[in-house]
MARBA-3410 file (N, C-alpha, C, O; in Angstrom, 1 decimal):
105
44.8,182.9,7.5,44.0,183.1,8.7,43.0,182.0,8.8,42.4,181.7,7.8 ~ 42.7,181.3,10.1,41.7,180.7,10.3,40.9,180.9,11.1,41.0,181.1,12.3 ~ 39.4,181.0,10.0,38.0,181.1,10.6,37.4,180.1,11.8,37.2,178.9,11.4 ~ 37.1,180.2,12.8,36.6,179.3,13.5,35.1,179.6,13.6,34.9,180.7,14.2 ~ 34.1,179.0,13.2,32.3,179.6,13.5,32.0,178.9,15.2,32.4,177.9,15.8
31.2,179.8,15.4,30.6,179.3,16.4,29.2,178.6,16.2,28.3,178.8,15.3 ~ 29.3,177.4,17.4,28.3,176.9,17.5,27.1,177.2,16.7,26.6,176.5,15.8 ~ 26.8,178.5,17.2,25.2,178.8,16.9,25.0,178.9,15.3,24.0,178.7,14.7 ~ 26.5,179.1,14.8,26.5,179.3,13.2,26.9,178.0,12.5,26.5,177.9,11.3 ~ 27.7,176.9,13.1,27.7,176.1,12.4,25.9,175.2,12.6,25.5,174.9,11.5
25.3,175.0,13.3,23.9,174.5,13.7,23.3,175.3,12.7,22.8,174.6,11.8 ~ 23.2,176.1,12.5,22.5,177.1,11.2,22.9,177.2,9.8,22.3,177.3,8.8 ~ 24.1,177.0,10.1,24.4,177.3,8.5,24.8,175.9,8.0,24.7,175.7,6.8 ~ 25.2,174.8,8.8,25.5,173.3,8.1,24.1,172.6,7.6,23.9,171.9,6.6 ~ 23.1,173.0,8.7,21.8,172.4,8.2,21.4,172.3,6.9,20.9,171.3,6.3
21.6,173.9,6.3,21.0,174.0,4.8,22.1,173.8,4.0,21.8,173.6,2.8 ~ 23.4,173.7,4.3,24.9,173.6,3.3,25.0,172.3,2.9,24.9,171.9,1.8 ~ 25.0,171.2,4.3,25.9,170.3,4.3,27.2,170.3,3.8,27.6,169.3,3.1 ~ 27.9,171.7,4.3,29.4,171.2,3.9,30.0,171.4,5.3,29.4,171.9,6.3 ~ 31.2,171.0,5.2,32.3,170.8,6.8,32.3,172.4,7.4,32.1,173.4,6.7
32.5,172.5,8.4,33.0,173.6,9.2,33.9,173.7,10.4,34.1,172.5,10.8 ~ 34.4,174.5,11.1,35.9,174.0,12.3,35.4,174.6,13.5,35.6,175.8,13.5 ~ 34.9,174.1,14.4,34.2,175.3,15.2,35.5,174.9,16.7,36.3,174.0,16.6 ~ 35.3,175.6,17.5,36.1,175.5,18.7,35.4,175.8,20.3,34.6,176.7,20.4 ~ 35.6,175.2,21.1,35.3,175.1,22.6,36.1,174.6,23.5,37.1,173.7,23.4
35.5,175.4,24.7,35.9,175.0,26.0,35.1,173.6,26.3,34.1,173.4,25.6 ~ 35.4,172.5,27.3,35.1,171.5,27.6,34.6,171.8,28.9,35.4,171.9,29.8 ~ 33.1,172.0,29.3,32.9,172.4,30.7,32.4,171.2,31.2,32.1,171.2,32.4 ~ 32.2,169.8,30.5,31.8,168.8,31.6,32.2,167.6,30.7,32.4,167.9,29.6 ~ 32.2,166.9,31.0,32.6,165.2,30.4,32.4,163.9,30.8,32.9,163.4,31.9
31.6,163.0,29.8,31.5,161.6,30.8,32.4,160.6,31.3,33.4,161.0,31.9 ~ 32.1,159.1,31.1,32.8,158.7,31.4,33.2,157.5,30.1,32.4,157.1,29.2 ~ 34.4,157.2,30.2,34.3,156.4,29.0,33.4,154.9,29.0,33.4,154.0,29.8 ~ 32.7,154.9,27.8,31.4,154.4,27.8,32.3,152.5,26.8,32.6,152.5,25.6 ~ 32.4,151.6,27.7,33.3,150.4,26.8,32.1,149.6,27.0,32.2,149.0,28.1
31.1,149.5,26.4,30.2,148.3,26.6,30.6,147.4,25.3,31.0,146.2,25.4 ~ 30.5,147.9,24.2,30.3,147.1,23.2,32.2,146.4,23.2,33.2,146.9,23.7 ~ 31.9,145.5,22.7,33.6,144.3,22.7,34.6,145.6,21.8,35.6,146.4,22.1 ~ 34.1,145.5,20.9,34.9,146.5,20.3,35.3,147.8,20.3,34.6,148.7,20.1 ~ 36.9,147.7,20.7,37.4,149.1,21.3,37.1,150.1,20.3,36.8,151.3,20.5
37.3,149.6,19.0,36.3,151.5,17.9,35.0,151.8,18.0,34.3,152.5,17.3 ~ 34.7,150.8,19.6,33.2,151.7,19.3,33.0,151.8,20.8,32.0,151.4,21.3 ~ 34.0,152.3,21.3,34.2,152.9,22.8,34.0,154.3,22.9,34.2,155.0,21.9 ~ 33.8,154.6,23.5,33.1,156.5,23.3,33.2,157.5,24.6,33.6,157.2,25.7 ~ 32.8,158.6,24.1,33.2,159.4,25.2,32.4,161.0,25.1,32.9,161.9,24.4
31.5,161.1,25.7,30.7,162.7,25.7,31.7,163.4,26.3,32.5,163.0,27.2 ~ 31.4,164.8,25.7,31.8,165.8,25.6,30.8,167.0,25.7,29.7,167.0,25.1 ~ 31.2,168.2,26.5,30.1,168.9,26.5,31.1,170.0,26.3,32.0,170.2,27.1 ~ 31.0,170.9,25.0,32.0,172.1,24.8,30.8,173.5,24.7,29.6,173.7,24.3 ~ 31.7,174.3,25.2,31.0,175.4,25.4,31.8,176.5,24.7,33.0,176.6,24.9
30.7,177.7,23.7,31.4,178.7,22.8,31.8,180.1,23.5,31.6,180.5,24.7 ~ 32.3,180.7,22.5,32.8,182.4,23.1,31.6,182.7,23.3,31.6,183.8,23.9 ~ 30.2,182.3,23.1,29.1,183.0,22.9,28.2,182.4,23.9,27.0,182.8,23.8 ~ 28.5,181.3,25.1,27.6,180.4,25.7,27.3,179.7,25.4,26.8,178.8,26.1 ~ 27.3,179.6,24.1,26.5,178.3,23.1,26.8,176.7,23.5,28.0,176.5,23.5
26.2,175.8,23.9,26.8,174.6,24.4,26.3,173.9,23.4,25.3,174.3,22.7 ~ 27.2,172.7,23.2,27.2,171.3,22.4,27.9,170.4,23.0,28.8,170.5,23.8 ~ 27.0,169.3,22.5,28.0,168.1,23.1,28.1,167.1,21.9,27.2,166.9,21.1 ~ 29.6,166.5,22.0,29.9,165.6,21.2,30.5,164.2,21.3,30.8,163.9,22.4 ~ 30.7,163.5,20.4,30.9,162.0,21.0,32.2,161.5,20.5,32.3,160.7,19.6
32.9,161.8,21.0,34.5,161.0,20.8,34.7,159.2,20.2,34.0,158.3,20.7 ~ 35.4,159.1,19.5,34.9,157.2,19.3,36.6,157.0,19.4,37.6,157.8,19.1 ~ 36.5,155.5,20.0,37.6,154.5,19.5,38.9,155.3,20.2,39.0,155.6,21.4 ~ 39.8,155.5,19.1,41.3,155.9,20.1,41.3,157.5,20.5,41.7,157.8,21.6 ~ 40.8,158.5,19.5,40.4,159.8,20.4,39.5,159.8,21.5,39.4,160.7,22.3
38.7,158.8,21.7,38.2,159.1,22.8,39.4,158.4,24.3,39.7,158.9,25.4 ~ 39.7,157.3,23.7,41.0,156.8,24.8,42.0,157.9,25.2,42.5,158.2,26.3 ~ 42.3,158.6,23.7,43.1,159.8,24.2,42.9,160.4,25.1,43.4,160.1,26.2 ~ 41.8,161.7,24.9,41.0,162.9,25.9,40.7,162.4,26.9,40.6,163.2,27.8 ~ 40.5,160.9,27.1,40.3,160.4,28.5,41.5,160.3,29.5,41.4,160.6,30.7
42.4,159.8,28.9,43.5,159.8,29.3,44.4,161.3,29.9,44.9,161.6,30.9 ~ 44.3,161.7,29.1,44.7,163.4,28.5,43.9,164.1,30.3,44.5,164.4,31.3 ~ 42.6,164.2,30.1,41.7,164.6,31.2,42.0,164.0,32.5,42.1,164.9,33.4 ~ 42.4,162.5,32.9,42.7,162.0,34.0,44.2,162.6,34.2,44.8,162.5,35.3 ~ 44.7,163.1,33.2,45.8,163.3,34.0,46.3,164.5,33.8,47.5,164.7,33.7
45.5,165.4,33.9,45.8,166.8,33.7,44.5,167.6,34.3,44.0,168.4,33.6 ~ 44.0,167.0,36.0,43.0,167.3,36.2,43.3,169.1,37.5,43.6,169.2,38.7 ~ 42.9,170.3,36.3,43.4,170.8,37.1,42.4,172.6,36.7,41.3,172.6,36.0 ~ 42.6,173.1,37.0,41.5,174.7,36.9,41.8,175.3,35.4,41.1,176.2,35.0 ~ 42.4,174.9,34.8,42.2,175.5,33.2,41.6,174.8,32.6,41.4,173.6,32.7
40.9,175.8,31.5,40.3,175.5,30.5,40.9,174.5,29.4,42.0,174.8,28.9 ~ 40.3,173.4,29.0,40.8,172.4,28.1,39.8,172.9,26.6,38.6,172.9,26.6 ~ 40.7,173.4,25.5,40.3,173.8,24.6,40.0,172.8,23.5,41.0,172.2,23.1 ~ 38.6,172.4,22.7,39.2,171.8,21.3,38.4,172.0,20.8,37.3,172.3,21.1 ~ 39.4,171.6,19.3,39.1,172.2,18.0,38.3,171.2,17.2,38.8,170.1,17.5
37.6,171.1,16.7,37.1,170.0,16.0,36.9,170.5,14.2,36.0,171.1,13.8 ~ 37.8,170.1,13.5,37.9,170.2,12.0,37.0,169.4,11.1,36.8,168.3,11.3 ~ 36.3,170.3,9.7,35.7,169.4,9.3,33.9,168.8,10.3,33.2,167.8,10.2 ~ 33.8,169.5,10.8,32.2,169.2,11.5,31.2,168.9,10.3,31.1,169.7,9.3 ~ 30.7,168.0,10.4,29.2,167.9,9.7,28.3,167.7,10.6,28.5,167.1,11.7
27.1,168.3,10.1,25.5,168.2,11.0,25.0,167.1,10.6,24.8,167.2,9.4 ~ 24.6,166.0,11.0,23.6,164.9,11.0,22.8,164.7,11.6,22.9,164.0,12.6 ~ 21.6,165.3,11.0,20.2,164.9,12.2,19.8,164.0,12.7,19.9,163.1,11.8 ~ 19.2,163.5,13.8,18.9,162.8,14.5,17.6,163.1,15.6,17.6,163.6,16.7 ~ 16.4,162.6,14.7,15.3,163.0,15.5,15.5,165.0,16.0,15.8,165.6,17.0
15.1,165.3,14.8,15.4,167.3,14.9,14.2,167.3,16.5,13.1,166.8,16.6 ~ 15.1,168.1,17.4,16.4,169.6,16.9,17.9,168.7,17.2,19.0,169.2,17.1 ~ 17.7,167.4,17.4,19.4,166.9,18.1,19.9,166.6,16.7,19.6,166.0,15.7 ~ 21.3,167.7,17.4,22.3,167.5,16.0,23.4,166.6,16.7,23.5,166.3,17.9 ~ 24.2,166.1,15.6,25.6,165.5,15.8,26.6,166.1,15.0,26.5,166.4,13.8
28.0,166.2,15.9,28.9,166.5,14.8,30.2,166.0,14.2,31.1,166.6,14.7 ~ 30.5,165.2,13.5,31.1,164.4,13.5,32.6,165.2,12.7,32.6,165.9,11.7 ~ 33.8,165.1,13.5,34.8,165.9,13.1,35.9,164.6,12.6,35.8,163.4,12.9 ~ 37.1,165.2,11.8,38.1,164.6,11.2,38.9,165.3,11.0,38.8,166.1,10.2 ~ 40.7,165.1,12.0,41.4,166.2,12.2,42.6,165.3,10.9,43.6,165.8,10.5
END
């Protein structure tokens, strides 16, 4: 069986662990793909996922997953929920309370 935490518990419980966690969301808004820098692995893409619980996060797609989901999104623009999973989350603070979470599927 797999555990998925929510939001509110990975933000709490990774802070003091620092170990990985798998959390899961809905995708309720998204930017646009962000290509300033020359280099396409550092092309990016926000993400705003939302939990079973309301809990919102947002996260930053890099390089060819974010070309994916962009792609994936333009062409599958339609009234269902776009679900993901993000494996492996670590919290990295950045000027507290903004977390980041960096996943690896």
């Amino acid at each position: 069986m797999i555990y998925f935490n929510t939001i509110s518990e990975v933000n709490t419980i990774l802070r003091v662990t620092y170990s990985s966690s798998d959390i899961i969301g809905h995708i309720f808004e998204y930017g646009h793909m962000d290509t300033s820098e020359q280099d396409k692995s550092k092309h990016k893409m926000l993400l705003h996922l939302q939990d079973i619980e309301d809990t919102k996060l947002k996260i930053t797609l890099w390089g060819h997953n974010a070309y994916y989901m962009h792609d994936f999104l333009a062409n599958n623009n339609s009234l269902a929920p776009v679900v993901v999973i993000v494996q492996f989350a670590r919290v990295v603070l950045f000027h507290p309370p903004t977390l980041m979470l960096v996943g690896f599927s």
